[in-house]
N, C-alpha and C positions, 0 to 999 in steps of 0.2 A: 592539532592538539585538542585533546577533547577536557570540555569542563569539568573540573575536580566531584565528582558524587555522582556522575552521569553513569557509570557501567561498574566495576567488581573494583575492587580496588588492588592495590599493591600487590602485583602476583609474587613479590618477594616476601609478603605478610606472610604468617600461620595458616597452616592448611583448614580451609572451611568448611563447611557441609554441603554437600554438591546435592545436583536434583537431579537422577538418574530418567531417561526413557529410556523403557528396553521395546526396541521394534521391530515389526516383520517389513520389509522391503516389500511384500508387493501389497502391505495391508497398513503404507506410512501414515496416510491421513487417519484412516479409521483409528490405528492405534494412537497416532501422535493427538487426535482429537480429543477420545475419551480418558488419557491419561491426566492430558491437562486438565482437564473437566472436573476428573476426580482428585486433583492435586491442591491442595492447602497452597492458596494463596500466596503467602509468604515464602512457598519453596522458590518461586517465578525468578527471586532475587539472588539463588546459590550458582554456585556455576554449574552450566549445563554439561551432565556426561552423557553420552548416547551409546547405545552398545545393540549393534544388529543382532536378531537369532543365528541368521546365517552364517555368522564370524564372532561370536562373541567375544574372542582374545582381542579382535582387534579394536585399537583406539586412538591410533596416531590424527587417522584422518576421515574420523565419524564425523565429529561434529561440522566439517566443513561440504561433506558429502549430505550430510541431514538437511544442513538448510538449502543445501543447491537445489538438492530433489526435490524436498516440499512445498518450496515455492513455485518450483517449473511445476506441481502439479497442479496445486493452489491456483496456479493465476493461468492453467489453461483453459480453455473453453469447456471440454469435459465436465467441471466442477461446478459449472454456474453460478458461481461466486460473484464473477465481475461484469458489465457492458467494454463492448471495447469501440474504442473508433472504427471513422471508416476505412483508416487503412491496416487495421490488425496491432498496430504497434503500442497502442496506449489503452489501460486499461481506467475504471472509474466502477465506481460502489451504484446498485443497478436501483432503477425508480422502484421497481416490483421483485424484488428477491426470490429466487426459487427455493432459497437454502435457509434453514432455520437460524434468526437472527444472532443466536449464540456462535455460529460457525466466525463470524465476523467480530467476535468479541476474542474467540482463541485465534484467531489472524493477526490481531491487534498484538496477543499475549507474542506470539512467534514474532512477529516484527521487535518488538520491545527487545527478546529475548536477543534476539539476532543484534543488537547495536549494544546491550547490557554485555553478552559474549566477545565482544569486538568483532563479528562477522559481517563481512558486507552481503549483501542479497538483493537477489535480480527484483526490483519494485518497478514496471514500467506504469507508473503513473505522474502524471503531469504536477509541474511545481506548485500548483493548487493544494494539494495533499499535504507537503512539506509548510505550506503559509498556514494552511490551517490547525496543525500541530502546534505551530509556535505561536499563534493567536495573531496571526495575519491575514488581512480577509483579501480570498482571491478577486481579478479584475479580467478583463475584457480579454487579457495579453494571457491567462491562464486557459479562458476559450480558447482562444487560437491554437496556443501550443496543443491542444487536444482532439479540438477540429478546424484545422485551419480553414477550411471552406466555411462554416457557420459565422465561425469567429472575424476570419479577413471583411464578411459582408456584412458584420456587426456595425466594424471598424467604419468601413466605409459610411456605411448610411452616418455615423457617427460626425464624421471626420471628414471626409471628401463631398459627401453628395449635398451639394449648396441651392439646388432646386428648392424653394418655400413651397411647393405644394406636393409634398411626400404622399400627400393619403389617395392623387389622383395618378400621378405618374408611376408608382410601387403596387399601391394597391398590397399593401400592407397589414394585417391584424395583428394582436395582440397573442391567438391562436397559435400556439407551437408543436411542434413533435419533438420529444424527447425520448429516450430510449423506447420508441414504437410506441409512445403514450402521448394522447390528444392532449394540453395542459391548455388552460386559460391562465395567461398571466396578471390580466387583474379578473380575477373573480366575480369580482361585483358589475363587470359589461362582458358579455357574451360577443365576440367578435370584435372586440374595441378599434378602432382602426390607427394606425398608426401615426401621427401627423406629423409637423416639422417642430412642431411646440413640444411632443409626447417623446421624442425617438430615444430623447437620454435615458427618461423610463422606464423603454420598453428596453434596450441594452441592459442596463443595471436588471430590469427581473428577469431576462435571460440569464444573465451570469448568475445569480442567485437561484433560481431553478437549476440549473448544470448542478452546484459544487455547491448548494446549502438543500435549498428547498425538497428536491429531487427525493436524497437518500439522506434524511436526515438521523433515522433511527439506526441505519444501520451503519452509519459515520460513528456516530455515537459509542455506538457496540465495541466496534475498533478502536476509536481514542479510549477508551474504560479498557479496553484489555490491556492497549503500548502503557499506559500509566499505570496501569499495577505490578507493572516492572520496574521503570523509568521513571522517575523524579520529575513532575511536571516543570518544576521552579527552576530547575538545571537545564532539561531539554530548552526551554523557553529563551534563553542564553543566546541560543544559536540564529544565525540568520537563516531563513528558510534553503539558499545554496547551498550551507553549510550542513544543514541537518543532510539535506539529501547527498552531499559528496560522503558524510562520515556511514551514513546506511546503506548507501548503493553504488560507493566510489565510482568512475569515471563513468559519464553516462555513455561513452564507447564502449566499453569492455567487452570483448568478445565471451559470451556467455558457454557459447558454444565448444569453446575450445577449453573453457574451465570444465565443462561436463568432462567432457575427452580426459582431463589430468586426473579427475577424480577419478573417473573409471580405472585409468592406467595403474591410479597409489593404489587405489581396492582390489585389483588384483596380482601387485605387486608384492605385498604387505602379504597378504594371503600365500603367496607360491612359497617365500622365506619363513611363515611363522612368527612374521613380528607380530607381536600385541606388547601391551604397557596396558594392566590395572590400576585405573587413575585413584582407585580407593585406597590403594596402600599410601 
């Protein structure tokens, strides 16, 4: 059940002012980019109608086909938008962006738009994302879920390794690599070493470099686009689980097999001639 002012309201209310993109299929980002760009602010809030060049009558099953695509393109590697772990499956906002940080401000605007609509969409980023949406600061157990090899050996030194002389048995610094970037986690000592006094330290600004320090401007960019949809006071409501089960329902979902239906209704729709004008 989603909180009362979160998305559109009463679709039994009076017909409202809707926000049209008209797009080309093999030019979705470019156009879906610069429309939003050029779109007044307050349209973010109408309900979204989408209408391809290449079918324009049709409209049953755009808007569910819009956000499928644009996310599968968004959050592939092609687009260099995002860093992913080491096993391909989970994505995070990159130390060094290749893509103009506005790109990551209309990411924010489509995510918003996409739970504003009631659409779920393929987000593979760790509950990190969803804590800090609703003003929950991620923890150790967010590493992990992201890179469990980093994070499991966080844990440990943390938690299991009961050795009092960590700085001669690990041989440990302060020296990290994070998305292919040297970082000094205290700045102020150049190779600090690790000790049995320091370890909590050095955890906590690991996970802080990860999911704050890392990508901070272009975290940023993103929360300021989802909120100029989204009601920050309403989203905030939610528990972090919760946000992320109502934007990306089942974190199984076969993605793959939604591609497949969509394709299937888009060319079905088409062989029949249905379209529906959502303007009239």
């Amino acid at each position: 059940m989603y909180p009362s002012g979160t998305f559109r309201d009463n679709p039994e209310s009076p017909p409202a002012p809707v926000f049209q993109l008209t797009l080309r299929r093999p030019s979705l980002i470019e156009d879906t980019f610069r429309q939003l760009g050029a779109a007044d602010h307050d349209y973010f809030q109408r309900e979204l109608v989408v209408r391809f060049m290449e079918d324009i009558k049709l409209s049953l099953v755009n808007i569910r086909d819009f956000f499928l695509h644009v996310f599968e393109e968004l959050l592939a590697p092609e687009s260099e938008m995002f860093m992913y772990n080491d096993t391909k499956t989970l994505v995070w906002f990159p130390a060094k962006p290749r893509v103009e940080e506005k790109s990551y401000f209309l990411f924010g605007v489509l995510c918003g738009m996409a739970l504003y609509n009631h659409n779920i969409v393929h987000l593979p980023f760790p509950l990190a994302l969803f804590k800090k949406m609703v003003g929950v600061k991620p923890s150790l157990e967010d590493l992990r879920e992201f890179d469990p090899v980093v994070g499991g050996s966080l844990r440990y030194l943390l938690e299991d390794y009961t050795d009092d002389d960590v700085e001669e048995n690990l041989d440990m610094t302060f020296t990290v690599i994070w998305d292919d970037q040297k970082v000094e986690l205290d700045p102020k000592e150049t190779g600090k070493p690790v000790t049995s006094f320091n370890k909590k330290q050095f955890v906590d600004a690991y996970v802080n470099l990860a999911f704050n320090q890392s990508a901070e401007k272009v975290f940023e960019e993103f929360r300021r686009g989802f909120f100029k949809v989204c009601d920050r006071d309403v989203v905030e409501l939610f528990q972090p689980e919760e946000l992320r089960g109502v934007m990306v329902g089942k974190e199984d979902y076969d993605w793959d097999t939604l591609k497949q239906v969509s394709i299937y209704n888009h060319y079905s729709l088409l062989s029949v001639g249905l379209g529906a004008d959502l303007r009239n």
